[in-house]
Biopython code that builds the backbone (N, CA, C, O; Angstrom):
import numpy as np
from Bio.PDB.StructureBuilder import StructureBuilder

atoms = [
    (1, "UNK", "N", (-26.255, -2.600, -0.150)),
    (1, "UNK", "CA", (-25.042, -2.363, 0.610)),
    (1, "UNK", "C", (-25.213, -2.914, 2.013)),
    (1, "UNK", "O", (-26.296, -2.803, 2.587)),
    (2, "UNK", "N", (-24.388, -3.381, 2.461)),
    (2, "UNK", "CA", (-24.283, -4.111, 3.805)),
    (2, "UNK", "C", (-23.806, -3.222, 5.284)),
    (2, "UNK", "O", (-22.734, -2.674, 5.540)),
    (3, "UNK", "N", (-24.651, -3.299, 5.833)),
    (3, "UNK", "CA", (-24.763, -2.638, 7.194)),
    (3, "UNK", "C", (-23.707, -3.118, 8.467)),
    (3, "UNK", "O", (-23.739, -2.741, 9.639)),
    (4, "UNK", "N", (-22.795, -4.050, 7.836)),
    (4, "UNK", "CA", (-21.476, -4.673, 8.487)),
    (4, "UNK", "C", (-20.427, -4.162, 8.063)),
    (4, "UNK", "O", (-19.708, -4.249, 7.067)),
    (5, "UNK", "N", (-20.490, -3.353, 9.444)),
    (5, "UNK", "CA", (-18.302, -2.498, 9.145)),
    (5, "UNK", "C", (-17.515, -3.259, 8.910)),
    (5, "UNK", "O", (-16.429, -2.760, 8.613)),
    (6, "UNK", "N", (-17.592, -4.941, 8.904)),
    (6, "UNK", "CA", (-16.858, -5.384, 8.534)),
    (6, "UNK", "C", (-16.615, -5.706, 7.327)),
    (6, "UNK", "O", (-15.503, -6.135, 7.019)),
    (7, "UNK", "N", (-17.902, -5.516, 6.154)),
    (7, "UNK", "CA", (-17.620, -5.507, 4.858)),
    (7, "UNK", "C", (-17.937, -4.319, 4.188)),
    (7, "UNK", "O", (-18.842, -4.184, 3.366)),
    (8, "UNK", "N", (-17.144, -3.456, 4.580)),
    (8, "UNK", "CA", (-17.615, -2.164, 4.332)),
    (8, "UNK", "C", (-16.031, -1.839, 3.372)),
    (8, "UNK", "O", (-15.153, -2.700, 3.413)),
    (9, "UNK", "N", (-15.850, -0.755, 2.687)),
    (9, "UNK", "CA", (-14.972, -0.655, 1.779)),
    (9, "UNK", "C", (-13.793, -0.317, 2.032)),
    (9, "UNK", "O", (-12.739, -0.696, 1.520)),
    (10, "UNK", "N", (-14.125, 0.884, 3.367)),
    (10, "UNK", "CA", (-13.113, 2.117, 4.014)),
    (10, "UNK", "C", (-12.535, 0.825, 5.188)),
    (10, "UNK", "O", (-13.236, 0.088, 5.881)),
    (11, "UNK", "N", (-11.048, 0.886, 5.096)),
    (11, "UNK", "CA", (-11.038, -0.121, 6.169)),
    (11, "UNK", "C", (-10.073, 0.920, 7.262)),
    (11, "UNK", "O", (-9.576, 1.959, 6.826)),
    (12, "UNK", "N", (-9.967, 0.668, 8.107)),
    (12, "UNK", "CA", (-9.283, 1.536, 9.147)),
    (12, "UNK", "C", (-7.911, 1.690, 9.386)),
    (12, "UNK", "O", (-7.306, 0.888, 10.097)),
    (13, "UNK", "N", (-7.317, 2.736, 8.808)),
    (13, "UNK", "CA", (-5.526, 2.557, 8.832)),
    (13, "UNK", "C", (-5.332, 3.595, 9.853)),
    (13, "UNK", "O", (-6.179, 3.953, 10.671)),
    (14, "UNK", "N", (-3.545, 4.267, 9.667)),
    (14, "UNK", "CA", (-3.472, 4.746, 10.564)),
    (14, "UNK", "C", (-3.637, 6.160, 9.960)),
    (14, "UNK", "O", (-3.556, 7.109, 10.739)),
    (15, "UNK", "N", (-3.857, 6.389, 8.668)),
    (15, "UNK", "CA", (-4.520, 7.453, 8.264)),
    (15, "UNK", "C", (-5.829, 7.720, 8.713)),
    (15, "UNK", "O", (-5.934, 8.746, 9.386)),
    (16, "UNK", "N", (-6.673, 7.183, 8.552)),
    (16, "UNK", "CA", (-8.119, 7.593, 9.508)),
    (16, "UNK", "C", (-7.860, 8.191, 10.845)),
    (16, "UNK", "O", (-8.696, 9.001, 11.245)),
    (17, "UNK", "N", (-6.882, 7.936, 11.566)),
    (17, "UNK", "CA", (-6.430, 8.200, 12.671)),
    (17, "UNK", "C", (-6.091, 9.285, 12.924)),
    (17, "UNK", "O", (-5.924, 9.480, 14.128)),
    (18, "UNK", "N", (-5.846, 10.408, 12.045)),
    (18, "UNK", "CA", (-5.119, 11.817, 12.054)),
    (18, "UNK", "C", (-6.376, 12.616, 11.992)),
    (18, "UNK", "O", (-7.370, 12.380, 11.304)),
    (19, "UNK", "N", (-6.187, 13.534, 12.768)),
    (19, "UNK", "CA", (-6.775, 14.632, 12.991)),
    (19, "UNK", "C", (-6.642, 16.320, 12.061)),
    (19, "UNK", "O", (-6.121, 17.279, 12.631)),
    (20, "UNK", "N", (-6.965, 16.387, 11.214)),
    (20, "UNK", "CA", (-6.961, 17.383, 10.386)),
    (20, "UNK", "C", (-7.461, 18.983, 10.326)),
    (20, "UNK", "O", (-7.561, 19.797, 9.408)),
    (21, "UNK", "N", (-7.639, 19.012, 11.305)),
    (21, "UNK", "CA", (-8.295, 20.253, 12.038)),
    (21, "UNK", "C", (-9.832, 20.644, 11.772)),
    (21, "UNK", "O", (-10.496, 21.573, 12.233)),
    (22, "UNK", "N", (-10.011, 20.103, 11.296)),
    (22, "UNK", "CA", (-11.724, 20.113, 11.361)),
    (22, "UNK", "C", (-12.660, 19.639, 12.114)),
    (22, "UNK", "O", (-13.819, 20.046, 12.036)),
    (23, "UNK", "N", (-12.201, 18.555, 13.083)),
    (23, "UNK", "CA", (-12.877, 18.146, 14.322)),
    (23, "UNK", "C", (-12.389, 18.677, 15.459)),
    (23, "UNK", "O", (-13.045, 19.371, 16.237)),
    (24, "UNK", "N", (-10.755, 18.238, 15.635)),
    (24, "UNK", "CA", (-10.287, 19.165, 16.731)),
    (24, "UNK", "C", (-8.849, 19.694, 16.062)),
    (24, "UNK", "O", (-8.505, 19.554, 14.888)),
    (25, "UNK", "N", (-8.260, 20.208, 16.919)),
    (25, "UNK", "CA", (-6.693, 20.990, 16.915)),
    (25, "UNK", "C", (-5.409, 20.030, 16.318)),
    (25, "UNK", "O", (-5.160, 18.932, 16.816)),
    (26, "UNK", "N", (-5.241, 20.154, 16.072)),
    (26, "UNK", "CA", (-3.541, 19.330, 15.333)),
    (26, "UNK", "C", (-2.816, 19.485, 16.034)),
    (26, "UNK", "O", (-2.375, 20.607, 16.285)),
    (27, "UNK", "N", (-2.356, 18.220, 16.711)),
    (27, "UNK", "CA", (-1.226, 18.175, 17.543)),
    (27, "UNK", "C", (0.132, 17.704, 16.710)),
    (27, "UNK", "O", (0.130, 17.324, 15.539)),
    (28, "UNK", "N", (1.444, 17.828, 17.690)),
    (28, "UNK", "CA", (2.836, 18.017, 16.708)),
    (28, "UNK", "C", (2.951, 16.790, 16.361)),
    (28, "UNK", "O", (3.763, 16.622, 15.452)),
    (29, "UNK", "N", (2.220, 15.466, 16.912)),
    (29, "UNK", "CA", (1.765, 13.933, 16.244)),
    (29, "UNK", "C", (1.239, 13.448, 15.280)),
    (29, "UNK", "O", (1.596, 12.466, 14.629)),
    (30, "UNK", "N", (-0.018, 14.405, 15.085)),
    (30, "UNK", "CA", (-0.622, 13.965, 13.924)),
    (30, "UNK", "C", (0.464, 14.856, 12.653)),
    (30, "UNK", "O", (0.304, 14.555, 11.470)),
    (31, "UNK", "N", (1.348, 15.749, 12.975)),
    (31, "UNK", "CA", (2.043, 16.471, 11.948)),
    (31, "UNK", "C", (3.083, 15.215, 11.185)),
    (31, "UNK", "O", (3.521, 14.904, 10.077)),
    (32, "UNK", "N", (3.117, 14.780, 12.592)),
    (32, "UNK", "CA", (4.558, 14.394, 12.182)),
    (32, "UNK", "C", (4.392, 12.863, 11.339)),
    (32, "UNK", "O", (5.288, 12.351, 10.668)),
    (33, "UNK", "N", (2.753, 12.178, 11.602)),
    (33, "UNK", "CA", (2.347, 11.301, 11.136)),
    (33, "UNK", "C", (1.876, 11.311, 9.595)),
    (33, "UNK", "O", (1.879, 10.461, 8.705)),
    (34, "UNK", "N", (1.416, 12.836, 9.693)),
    (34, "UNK", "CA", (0.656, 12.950, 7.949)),
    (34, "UNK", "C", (2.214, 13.342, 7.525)),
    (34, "UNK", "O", (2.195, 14.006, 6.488)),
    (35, "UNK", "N", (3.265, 13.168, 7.921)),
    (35, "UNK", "CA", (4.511, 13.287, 6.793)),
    (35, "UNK", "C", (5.274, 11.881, 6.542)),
    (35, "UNK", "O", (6.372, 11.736, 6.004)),
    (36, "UNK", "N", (4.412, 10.876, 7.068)),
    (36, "UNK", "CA", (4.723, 9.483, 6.803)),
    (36, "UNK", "C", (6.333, 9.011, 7.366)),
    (36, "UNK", "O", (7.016, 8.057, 6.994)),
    (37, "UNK", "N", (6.644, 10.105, 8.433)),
    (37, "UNK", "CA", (7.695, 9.510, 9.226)),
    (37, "UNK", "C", (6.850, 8.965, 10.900)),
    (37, "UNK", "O", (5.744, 9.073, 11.430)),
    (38, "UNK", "N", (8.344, 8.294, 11.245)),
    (38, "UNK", "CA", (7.892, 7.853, 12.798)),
    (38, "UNK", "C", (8.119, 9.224, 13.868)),
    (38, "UNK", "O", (9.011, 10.072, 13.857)),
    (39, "UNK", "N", (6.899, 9.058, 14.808)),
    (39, "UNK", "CA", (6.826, 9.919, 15.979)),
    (39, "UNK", "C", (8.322, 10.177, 16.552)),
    (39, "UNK", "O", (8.488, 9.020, 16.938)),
    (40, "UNK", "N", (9.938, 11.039, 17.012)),
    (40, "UNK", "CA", (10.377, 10.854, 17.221)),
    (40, "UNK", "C", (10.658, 12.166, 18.308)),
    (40, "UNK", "O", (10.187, 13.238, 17.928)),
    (41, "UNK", "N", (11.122, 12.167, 19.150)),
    (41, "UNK", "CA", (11.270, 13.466, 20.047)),
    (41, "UNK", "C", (11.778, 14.801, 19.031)),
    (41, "UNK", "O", (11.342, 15.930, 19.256)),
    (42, "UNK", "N", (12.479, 14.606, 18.209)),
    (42, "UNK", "CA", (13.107, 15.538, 17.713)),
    (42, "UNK", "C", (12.293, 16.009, 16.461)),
    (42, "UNK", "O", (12.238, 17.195, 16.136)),
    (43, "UNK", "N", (11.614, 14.919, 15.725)),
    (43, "UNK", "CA", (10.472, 15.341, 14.171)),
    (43, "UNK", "C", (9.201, 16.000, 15.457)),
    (43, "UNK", "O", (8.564, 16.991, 15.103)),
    (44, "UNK", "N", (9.000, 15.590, 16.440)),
    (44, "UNK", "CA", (8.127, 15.951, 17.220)),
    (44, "UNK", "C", (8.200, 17.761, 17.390)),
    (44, "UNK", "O", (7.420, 18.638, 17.018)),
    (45, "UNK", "N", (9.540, 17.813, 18.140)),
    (45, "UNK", "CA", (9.652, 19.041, 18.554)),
    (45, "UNK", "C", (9.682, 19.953, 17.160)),
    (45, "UNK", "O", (9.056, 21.002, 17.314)),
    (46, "UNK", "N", (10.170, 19.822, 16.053)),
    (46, "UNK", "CA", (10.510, 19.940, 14.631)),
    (46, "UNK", "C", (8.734, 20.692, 14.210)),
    (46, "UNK", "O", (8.360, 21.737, 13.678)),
    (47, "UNK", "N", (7.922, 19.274, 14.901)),
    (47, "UNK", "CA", (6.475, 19.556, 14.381)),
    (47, "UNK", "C", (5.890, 20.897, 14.973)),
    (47, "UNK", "O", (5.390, 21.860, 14.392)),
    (48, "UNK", "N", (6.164, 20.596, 16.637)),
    (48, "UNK", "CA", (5.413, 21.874, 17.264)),
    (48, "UNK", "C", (6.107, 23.034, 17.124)),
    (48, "UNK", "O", (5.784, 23.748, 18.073)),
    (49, "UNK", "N", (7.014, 23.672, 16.323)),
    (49, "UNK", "CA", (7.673, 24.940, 16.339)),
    (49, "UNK", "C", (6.672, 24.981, 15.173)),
    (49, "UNK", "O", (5.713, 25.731, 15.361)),
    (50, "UNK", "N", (6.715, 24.231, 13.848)),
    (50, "UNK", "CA", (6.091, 24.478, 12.527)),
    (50, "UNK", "C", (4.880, 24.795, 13.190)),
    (50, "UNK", "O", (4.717, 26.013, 13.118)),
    (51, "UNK", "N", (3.908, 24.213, 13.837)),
    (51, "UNK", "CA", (2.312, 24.202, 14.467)),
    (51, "UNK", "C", (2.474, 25.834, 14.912)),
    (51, "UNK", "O", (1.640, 26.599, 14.428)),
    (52, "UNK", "N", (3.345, 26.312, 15.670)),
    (52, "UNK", "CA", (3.433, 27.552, 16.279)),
    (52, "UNK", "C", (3.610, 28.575, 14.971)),
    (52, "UNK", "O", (2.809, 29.486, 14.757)),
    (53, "UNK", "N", (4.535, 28.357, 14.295)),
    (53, "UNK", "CA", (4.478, 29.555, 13.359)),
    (53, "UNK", "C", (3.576, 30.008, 12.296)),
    (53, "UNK", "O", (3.334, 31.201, 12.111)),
    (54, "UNK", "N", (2.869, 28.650, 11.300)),
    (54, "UNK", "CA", (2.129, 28.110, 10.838)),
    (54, "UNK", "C", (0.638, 28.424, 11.408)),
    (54, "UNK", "O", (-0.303, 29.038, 10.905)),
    (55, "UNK", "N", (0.788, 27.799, 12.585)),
    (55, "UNK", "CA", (-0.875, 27.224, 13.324)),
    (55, "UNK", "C", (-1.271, 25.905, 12.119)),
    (55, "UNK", "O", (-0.653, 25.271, 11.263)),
    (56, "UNK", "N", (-2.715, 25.964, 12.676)),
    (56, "UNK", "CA", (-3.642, 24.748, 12.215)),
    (56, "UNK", "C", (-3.151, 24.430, 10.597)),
    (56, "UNK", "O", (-3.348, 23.279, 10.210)),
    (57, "UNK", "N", (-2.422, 25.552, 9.481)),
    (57, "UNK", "CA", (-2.541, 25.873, 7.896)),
    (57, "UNK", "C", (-1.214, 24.326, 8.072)),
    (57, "UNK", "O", (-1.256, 23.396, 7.267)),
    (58, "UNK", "N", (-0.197, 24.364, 9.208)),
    (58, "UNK", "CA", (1.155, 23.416, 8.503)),
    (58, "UNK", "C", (0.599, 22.140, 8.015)),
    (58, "UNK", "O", (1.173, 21.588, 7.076)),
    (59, "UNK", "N", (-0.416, 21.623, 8.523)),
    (59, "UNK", "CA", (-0.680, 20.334, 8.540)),
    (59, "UNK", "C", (-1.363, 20.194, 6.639)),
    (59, "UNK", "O", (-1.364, 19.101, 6.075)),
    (60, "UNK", "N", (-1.727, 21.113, 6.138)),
    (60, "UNK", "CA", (-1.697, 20.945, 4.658)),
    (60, "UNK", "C", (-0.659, 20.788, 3.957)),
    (60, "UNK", "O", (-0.826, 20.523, 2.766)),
    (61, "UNK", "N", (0.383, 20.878, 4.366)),
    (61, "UNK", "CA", (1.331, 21.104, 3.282)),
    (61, "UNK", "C", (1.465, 19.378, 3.168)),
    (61, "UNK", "O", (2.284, 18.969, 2.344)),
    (62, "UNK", "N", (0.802, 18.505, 3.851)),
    (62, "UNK", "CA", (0.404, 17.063, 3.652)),
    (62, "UNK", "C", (-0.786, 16.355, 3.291)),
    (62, "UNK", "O", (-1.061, 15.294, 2.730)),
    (63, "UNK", "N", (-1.451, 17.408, 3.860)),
    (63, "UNK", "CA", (-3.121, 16.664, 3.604)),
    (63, "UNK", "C", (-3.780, 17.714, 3.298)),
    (63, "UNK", "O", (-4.454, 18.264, 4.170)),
    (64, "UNK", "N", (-3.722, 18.293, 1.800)),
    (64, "UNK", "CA", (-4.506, 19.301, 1.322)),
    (64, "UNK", "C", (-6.292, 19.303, 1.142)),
    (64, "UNK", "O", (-6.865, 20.295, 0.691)),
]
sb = StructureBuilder()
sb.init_structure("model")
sb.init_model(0)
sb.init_chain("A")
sb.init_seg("    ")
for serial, (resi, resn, name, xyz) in enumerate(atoms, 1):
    if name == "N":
        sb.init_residue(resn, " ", resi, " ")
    sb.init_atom(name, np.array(xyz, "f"), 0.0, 1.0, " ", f" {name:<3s}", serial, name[0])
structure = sb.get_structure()
């Protein structure tokens, strides 16, 4: 196996990019990203009420 990230298998999307609560906290961005819509003020605000009632658990109902 080759020691070059560049031929490595996992390639870097914008899924790698989300934060799942196991490193740090879930913000109403990464919510609104693991539901495969665009960041928008309103899916935003949409996200952080769910984050508040929910907490860290909303972000499964995408990425179990």
């Amino acid at each position: 196996m080759s020691d070059d990230p560049e031929k490595t298998w996992a390639f870097k999307t914008a899924d790698s990019t989300l934060h799942t609560g196991s490193e740090h906290s879930v913000d109403p961005e990464d919510l609104v990203m693991a539901s495969g819509q665009d960041c928008t003020p309103e899916l935003i605000e949409k996200a952080r009420k769910a984050l508040e009632e929910h907490g860290p658990a909303a972000v499964e109902r995408f990425l179990p």
